[in-house]
Each structure stands twice: as structure tokens, then as C-alpha cells.
C-alpha positions in Angstrom: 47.1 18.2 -77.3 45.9 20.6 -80.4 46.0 24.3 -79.0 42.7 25.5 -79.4 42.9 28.6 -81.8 40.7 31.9 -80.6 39.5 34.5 -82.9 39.6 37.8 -81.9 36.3 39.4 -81.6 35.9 42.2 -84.2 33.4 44.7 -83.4 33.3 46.2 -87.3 31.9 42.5 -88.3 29.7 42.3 -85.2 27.9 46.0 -86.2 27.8 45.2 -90.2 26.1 41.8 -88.8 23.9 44.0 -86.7 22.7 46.3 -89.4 22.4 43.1 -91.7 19.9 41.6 -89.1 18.7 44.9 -87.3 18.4 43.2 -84.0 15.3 44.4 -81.3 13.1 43.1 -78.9 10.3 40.8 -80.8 6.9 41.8 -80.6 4.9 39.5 -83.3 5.1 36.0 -84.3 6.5 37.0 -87.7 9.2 38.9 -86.1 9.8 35.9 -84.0 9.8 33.7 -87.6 12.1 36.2 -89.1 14.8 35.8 -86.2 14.6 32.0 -86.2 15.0 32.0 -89.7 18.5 33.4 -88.6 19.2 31.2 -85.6 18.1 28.6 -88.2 21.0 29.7 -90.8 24.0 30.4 -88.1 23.3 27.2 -86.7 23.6 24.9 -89.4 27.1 26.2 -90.1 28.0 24.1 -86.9 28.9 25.9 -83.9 32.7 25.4 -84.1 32.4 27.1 -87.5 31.0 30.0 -86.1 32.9 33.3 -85.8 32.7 34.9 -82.8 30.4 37.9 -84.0 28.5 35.1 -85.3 27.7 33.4 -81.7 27.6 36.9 -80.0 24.7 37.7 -82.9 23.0 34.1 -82.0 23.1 34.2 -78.3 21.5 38.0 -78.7 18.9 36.3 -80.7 18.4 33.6 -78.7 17.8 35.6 -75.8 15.3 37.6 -77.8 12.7 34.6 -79.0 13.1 33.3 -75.6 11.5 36.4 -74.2 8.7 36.7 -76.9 8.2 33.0 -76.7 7.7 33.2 -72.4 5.2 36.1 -72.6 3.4 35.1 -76.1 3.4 31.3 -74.7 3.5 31.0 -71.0 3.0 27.5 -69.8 0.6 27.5 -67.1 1.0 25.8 -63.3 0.4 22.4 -63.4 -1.2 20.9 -60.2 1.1 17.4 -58.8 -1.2 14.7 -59.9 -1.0 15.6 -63.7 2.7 16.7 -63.6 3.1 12.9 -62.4 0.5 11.6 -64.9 1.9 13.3 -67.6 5.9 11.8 -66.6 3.6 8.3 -66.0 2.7 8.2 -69.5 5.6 9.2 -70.9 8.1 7.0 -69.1 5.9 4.0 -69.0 5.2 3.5 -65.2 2.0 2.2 -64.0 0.6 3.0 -60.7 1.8 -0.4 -59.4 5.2 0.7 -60.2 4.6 3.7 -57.4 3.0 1.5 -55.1 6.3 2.1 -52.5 6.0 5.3 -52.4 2.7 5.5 -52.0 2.4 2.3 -49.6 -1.2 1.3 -50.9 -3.2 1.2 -54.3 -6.0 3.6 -53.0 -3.8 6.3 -51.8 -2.1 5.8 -55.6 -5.8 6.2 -57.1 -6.6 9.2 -55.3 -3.5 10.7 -55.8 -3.3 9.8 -59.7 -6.8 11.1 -59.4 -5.9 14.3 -57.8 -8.1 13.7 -54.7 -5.7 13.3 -52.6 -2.6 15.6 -52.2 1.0 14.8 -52.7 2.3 14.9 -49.6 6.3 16.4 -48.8 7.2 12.9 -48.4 6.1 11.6 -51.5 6.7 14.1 -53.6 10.4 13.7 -52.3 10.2 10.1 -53.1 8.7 10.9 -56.8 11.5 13.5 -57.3 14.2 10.8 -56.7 12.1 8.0 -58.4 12.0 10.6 -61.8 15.1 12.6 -61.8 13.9 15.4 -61.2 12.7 18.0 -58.5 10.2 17.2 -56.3 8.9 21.1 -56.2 7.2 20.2 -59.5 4.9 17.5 -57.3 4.0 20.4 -54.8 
């Protein structure tokens, strides 16, 4: 097994790389463009050929959009029933596919419909039946 080789972190590189990109939190869309330009560039040298100054500078950047983009773009709440329409169409299930866990085809309706609430125990069920966590059903 190849010993894997680490590069010593050298803070001169990481402030001349600092001054290059001057760094700060984003506050417009084209400052957001302008630092994924960047993320753009150090990530199409591959990761592995990154030096570490390199991947401290992306990870700063990264952390950067992802703040502009959560305040500039928030994704609202998204009531049950169109969280599971939404995974219906996109995974190709059909109400009669749900039919066990919701024991009938009118109690599917109305939920699909959002007259009826998800209830703890199906949204349990849904969770399992998806992958994922049944808080996003509630």
C-alpha cells in the first residue's frame, strides 16, 4: 500500500491566494458569479491535484455561496402531500403503489390531495418506503 504523501500547508501561498481572490461575505449575485467562477476553476484541476491552500481557499468559498445562496434563495416549507407528490413523480410510483400504507384508495386520494393529513404512522411508513426521513411528510 502507496503511502499517501501530505503537503504541508503554507500560509505565504494561502494569503497570496487570498489577496489574488480577496475573499468576503457575498452580498450580490455577481459577487456570487465571480466566486463560482473560482470554485469552477479549482475544481476542474481535480481534487487530488489540489494544494492544500487550494482546498482551504475552496472550502472558504464554498461556505461563502452557500450562505448568499440560503438567504438570496430560501426554499420555502413544503406541506406532506406535495413533498410526496413531488418524490411520486419523480420516482415513478402511483398511488396504487402506496395503497399499504395507506390501507384504502380514498384515504390515498385525499391524502395525494392534501385533504387529508399524513398521519405519524404513515409518514413513518413513507419515510421507509422513500429513503428518506419521515419529518419531511409532517
Amino acid at each position: 500500500m502507496a503511502a499517501i504523501k501530505r503537503q504541508k500547508f503554507n500560509s505565504r501561498r494561502y494569503g497570496e491566494l487570498l489577496l489574488e481572490v480577496l475573499p468576503r461575505p457575498i452580498q450580490t449575485e455577481a459577487e456570487n458569479e465571480r466566486a463560482l467562477e473560482v470554485v469552477n476553476q479549482l475544481m476542474s484541476k481535480g481534487e487530488e491535484k489540489l494544494a492544500p491552500e487550494e482546498t482551504a481557499l475552496l472550502e472558504l468559498l464554498v461556505q461563502l455561496i452557500e450562505r448568499f445562496e440560503e438567504q438570496a434563495y430560501p426554499i420555502p416549507e413544503a406541506p406532506g402531500y406535495r413533498v410526496l407528490q413531488t418524490l411520486m413523480e419523480n420516482r415513478g410510483v402511483k398511488q396504487a403503489d402506496l395503497l399499504p400504507i395507506f390501507g384504502s384508495r380514498g384515504i390515498a386520494s385525499e391524502v395525494f390531495n392534501g385533504k387529508r393529513a399524513i398521519s405519524k404512522a404513515q409518514a413513518k411508513k413513507l419515510g421507509e418506503f422513500f429513503g428518506i426521513s419521515p419529518v419531511a411528510f409532517i
